[in-house]
N, C-alpha and C positions, 0 to 999 in steps of 0.2 A: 504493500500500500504506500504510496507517495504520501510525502510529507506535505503535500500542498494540496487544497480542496479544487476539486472540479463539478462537485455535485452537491444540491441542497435541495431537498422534497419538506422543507418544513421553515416558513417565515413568516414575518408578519408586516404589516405597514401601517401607516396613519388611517389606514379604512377601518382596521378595527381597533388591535392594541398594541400595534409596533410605534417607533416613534420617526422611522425614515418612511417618507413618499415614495410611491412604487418608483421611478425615475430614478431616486436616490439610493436602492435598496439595488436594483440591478445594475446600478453606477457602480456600487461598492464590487456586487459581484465579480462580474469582469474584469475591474480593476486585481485581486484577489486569483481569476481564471477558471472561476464558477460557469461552467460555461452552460449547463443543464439544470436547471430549479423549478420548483415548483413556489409560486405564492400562493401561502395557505389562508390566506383572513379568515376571522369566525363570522362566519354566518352568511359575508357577503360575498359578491367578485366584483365589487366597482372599482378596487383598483386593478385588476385584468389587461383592460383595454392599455392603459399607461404604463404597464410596466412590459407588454408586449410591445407594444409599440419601440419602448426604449431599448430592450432586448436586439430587436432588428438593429437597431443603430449602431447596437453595440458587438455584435454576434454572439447575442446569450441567448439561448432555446429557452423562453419559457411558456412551461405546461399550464395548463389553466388548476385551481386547485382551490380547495376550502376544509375549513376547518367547523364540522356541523357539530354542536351537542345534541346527546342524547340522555334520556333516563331509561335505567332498565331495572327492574325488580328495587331493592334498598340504593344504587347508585344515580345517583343524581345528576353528575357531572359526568360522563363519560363522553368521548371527542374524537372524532371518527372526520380522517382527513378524505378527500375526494380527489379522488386524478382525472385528468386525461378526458373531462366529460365538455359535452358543447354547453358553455352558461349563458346563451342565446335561446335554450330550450325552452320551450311556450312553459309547462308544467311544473320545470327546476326555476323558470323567472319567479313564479308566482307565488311559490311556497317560498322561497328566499325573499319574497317582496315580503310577505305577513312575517317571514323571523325577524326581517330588518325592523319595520315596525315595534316588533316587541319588545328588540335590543332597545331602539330608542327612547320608547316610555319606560323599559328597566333603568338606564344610564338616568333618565332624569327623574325619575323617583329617588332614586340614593343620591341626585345630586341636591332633591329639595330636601331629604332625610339629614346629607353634612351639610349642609344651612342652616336650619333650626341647631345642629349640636356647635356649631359656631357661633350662632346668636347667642348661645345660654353661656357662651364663655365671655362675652361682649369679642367675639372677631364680626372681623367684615365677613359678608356671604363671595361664594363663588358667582362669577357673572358667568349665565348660562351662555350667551354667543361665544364669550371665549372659547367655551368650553365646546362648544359647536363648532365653533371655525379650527380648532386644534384638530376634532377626531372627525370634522367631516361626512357628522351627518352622521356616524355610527356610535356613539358616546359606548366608551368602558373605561370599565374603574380604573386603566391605568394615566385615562386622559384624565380623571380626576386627578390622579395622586400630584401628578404634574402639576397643577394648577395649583395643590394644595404647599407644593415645594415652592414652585416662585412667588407666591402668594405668602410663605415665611410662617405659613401655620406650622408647617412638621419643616424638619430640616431632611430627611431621607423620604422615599416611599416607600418603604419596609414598614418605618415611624407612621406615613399617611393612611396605608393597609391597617396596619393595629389600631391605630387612637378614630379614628374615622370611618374608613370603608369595610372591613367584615361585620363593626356594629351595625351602620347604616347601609347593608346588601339586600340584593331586592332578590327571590327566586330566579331563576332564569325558566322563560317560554319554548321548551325543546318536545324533539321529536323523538319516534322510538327508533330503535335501531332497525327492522324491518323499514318503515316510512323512509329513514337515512337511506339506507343501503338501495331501495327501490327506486327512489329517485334519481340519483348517482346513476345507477344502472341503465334506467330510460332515458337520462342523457348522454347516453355514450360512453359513460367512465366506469373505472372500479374504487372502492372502498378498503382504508385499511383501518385498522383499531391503533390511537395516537397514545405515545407512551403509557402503554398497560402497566407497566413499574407504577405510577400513582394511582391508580385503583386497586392494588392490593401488594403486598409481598408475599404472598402464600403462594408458591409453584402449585400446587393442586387446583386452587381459586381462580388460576390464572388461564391455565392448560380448557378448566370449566367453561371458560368465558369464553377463549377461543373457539372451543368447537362449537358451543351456542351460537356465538355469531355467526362462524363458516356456513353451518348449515342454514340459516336467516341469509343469506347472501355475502357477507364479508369478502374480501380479496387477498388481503394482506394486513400483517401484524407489522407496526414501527418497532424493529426490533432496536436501532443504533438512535439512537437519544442519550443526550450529556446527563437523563436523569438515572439511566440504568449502566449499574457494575458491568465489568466484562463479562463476571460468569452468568450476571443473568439475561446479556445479551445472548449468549452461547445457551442459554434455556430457552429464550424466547426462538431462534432460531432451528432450534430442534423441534422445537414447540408447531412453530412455521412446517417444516417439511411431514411431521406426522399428521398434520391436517390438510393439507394441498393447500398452503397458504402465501404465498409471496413474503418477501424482507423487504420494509421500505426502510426509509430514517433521514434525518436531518436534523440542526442543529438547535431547531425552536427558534430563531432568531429576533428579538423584539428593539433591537437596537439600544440595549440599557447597559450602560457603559461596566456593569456590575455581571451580567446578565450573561447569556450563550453567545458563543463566536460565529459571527458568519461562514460556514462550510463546515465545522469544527462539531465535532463529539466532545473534548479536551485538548489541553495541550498536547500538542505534535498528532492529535489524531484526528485527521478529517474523515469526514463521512465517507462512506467506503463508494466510489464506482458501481459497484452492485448494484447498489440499490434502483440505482436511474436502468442497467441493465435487464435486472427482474421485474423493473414496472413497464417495459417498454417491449418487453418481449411479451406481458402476458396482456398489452394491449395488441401485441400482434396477434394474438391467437383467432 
């Protein structure tokens, strides 16, 4: 494996909770020699168009992609990335138009929730167009925290998350993993399951989940993410071949200087070729 990244299937931009512009996000890549990504945003694909576009400019392939939640049975939060599908599709517009919606009235419910817990402290409130022209239309908690950092309420977002936004969290509006996976599928793409390492550390729990989903439609498990050990990448991967599952991965990228590397698993480890390999073949099939 080269010491230098040429593959990224997992990032994020200013459409949902990255903090570079698809423009600036595939600027970086290139530069870097990323030359195959996918942009993952949650929920959306409005940044797509511009980051494809800059790609051409730049000769980076990028794949169309999203980052959908789901709930399943007691998991709430579960995140099921999308490849390779057409986001022009009449049926995938229309259910992503009603999640975008729901993000928005979620983002500004917790934005009017840390309002009131800053008036009771006598701070100033957050101004909602800021906070609108930062996330473009998609508000997440991390365009809050930002706002709460240069605004001098918290000095970290770690600080903004703890004193602010897990109190003031709104549920999130999600689909089930069949509806995920079915969708994806009617648009031309396949579905993978996004760092199963935070939904459980129990290998039995996990191996569980996979074949639940496979047989629901699934495609592929992110097995190489900065959140999973080597060895349980090397689980998730066996995990992968006992259930005729693909290996994606990528680095989570949200721009946060604290945060995951662009192309990077860790130091000196980029995301492996594979991955862009084993997604592109099993869209050959």
């Amino acid at each position: 494996m080269p010491l230098y990244p040429s593959v990224d299937l997992h990032m994020h931009t200013t459409y949902s909770d990255g903090l570079d512009t698809p423009a600036d996000l595939v600027a970086k890549a290139s530069e870097l020699g990323v030359w195959n990504l996918a942009i993952t945003d949650h929920d959306t694909v409005d940044g797509l168009p511009e980051g494809i576009e800059t790609g051409q400019r730049h000769g980076v392939h990028v794949m169309s992609g999203i980052e959908l939640t789901v709930q399943f049975e007691d998991y709430r939060d579960v995140h099921v990335l999308g490849y390779d599908f057409d986001p022009a599709d009449a049926a995938f517009a229309a259910c992503i138009k009603r999640m975008q919606e729901g993000r928005l009235e979620r983002g500004l419910e917790i934005l009017r929730r840390v309002n009131h817990m800053l008036g009771e402290v006598g701070k100033a409130p957050i101004d909602e167009q800021r906070v609108l022209a930062r996330a473009q239309g998609a508000v997440a908690r991390p365009h809050l925290a930002q706002e709460l950092v240069e605004q001098g309420c918290v000095e970290t977002f770690q600080e903004a998350f703890q004193e602010y936004l897990v109190p003031c969290d709104v549920p999130k509006a999600t689909l089930s993993p069949q509806d995920a996976f079915r969708m994806v599928a009617e648009a031309g793409g396949i579905c993978s399951l996004a760092h199963p390492g935070t939904l459980s550390s129990d290998p039995v729990e996990i191996e569980r989940l996979l074949s639940t989903f496979g047989r629901m439609g699934l495609a592929g498990v992110e097995a190489y993410h900065h959140c999973h050990q080597p060895s349980f990448i090397d689980f998730l991967c066996q995990c992968a071949r006992r259930h005729d599952l693909i290996v994606t991965g990528g680095s989570d990228y949200h721009g946060r200087p604290q945060g995951a590397v662009l192309g990077f698993l860790d130091v000196n480890k980029p995301v492996p070729e594979s991955v862009w390999t084993e997604l592109t073949a099993a869209r050959a099939k």
